[in-house]
C-alpha positions as CSV (number, residue, x, y, z in Angstrom):
1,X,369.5,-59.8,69.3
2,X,367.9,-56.5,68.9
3,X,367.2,-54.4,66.0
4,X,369.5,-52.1,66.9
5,X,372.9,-54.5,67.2
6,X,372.0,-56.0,64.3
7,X,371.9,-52.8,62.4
8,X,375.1,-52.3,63.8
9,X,376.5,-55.2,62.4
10,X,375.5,-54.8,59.3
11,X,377.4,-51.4,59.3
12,X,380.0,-52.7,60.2
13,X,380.0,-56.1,58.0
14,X,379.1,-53.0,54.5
15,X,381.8,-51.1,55.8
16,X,383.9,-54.0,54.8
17,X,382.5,-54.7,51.7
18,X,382.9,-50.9,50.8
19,X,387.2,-51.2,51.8
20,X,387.3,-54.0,49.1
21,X,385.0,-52.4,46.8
22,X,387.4,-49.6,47.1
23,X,390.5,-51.6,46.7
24,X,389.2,-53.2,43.9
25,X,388.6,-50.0,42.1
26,X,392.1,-48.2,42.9
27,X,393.8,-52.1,41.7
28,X,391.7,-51.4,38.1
29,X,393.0,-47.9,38.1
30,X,396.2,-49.5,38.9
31,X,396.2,-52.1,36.0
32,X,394.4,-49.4,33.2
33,X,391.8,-51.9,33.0
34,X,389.1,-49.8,34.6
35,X,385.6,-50.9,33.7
36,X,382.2,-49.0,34.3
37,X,380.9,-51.2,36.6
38,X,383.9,-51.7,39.0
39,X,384.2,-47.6,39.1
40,X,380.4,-48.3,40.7
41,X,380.6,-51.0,42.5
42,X,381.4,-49.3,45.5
43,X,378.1,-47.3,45.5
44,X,375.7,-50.0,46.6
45,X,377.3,-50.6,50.2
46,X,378.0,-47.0,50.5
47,X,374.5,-45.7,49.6
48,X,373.5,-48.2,52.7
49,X,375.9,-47.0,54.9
50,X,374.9,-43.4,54.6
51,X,371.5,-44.6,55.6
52,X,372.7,-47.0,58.6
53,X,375.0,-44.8,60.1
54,X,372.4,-41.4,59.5
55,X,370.3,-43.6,61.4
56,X,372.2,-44.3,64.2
57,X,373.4,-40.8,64.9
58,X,369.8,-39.5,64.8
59,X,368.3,-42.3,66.9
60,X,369.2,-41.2,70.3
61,X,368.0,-37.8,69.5
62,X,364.8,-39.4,68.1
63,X,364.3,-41.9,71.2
64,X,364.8,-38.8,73.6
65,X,362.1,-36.6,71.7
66,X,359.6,-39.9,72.0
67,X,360.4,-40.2,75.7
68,X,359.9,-36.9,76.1
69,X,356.2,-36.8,75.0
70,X,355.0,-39.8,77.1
71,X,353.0,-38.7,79.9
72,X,354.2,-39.6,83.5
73,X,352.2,-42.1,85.6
């Protein structure tokens, strides 16, 4: 498996993980037994998300660039 399907994967495996994150934290609302930590515990998968799915929208645009500047045989 490439690089890039796995990085895919994992997006899609945190985005996951962020949709509970954020069900646990509107249940706590909910229940008026909101903590600190559960109010942040949907940071950590979406800080990575940001930073997986920046990465795959600039990619193409990157790869293109470096194709770009390789001389022709």
């Amino acid at each position: 498996m490439t690089w890039t399907l796995r990085l895919r994967q994992v997006h899609r495996w945190l985005s996951i993980v962020f949709v509970l994150a954020v069900i646990a934290n509107l249940l706590a609302l909910a229940t008026k037994s909101q903590a600190a930590w559960i109010g942040f515990l949907a940071l950590a998968p979406l800080i990575v998300l940001m930073l997986t799915g920046l990465w795959m929208f600039f990619a193409p645009y990157v790869g293109r660039r470096r194709g770009a500047l390789v001389p022709a045989e």
